[in-house]
C-alpha positions as CSV (number, residue, x, y, z in Angstrom):
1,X,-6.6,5.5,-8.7
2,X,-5.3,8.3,-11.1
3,X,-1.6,7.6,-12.8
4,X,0.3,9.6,-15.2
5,X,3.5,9.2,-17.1
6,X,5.3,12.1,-18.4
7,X,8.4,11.5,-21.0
8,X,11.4,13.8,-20.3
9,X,14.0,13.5,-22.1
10,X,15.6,9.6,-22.5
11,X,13.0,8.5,-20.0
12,X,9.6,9.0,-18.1
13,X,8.4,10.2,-14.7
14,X,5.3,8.0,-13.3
15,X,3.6,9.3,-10.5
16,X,-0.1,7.4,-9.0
17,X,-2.2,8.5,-5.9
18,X,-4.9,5.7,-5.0
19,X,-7.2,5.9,-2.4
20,X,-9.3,3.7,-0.8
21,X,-12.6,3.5,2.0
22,X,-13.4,0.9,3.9
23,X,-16.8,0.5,5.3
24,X,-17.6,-1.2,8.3
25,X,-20.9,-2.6,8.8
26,X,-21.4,-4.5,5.4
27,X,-23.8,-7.3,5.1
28,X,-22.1,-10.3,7.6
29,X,-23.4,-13.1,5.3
30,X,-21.3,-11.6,2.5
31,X,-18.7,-11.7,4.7
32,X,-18.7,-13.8,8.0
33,X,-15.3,-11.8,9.3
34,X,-17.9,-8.5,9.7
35,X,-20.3,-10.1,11.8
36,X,-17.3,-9.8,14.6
37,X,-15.8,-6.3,13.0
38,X,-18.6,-4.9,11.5
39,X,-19.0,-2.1,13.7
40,X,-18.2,1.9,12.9
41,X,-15.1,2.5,14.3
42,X,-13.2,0.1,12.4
43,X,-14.3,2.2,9.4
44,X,-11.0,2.9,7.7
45,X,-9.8,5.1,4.8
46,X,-6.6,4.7,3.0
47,X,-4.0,6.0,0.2
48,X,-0.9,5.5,-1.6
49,X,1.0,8.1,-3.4
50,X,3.9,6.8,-5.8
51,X,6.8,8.7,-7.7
52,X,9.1,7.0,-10.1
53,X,11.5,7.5,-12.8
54,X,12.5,5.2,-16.0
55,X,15.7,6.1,-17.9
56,X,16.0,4.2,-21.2
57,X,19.6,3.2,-21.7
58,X,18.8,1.6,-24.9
59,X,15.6,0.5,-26.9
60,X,15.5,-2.5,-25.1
61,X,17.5,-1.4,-21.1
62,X,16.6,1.0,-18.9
63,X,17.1,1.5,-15.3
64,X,14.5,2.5,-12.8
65,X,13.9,3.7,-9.5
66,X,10.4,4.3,-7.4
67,X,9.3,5.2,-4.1
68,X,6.0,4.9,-2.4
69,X,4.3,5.6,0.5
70,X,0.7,4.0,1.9
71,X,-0.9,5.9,4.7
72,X,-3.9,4.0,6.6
73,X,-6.1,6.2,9.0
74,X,-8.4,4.7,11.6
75,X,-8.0,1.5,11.0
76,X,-4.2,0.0,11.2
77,X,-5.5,-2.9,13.5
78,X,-8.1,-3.3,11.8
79,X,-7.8,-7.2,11.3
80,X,-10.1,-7.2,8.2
81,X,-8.5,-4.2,6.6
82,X,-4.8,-4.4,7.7
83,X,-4.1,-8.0,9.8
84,X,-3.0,-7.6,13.4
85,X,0.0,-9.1,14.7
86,X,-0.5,-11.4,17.3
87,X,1.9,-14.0,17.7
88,X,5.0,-15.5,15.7
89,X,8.7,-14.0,14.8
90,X,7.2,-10.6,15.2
91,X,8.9,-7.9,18.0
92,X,7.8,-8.2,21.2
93,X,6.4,-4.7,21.3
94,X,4.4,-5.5,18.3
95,X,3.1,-8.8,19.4
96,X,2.3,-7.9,23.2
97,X,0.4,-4.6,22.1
98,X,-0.9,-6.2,18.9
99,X,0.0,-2.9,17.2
100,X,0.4,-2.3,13.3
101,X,1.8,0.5,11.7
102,X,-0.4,3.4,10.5
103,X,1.7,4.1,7.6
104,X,4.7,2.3,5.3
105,X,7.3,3.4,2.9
106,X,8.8,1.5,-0.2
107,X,11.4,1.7,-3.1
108,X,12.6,-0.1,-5.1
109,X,15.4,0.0,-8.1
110,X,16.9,-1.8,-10.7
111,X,17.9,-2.5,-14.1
112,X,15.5,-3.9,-17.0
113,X,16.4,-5.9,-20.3
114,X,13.8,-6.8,-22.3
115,X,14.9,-10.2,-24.4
């Protein structure tokens, strides 16, 4: 994970990039979920890049805004990386091809007050 926050002005931009790599095959009596998934191809890497912006209204206020993203290669239905959707409110084209997204987007906004 690397972050960094740069002040401009009344505020900051915030930016982080994580990535992650999962490893298929661990030790099964660690982790009695791998002894059915440990095999290679549900190997998986990952990563999440995030931008943001915080502009301070006051000392205490300030309104903020962020977007992320999350990427997830070779392993989306992966159930020990990523779940898999199977049954419940889900759409039927998720739950009859027990599909899961390879990637996701975010945001969020808002306004902060610190008391």
């Amino acid at each position: 994970l690397l972050g960094v926050s740069v002040p401009v002005g009344p505020g900051q931009i915030k930016a982080s990039y994580g990535y992650l790599k999962y490893k298929a095959g661990q030790n099964p009596v660690v982790n009695p979920a791998l002894a059915l998934f440990g095999n290679p191809e549900l190997s998986t890497k990952a990563n999440q890049f995030a931008i943001g912006y915080v502009h301070n209204l006051s000392k205490r206020t300030a309104l903020y805004a962020t977007l992320a993203r999350v990427r997830i290669k070779d392993g989306q239905n992966n159930p020990t990386v990523f779940g898999r959707v199977t049954t419940g409110g889900a759409p039927a084209y998720l739950a009859t091809a027990g599909w899961a997204p390879r990637s996701s987007t975010g945001y969020d906004f808002g306004l902060r007050h610190s008391f």
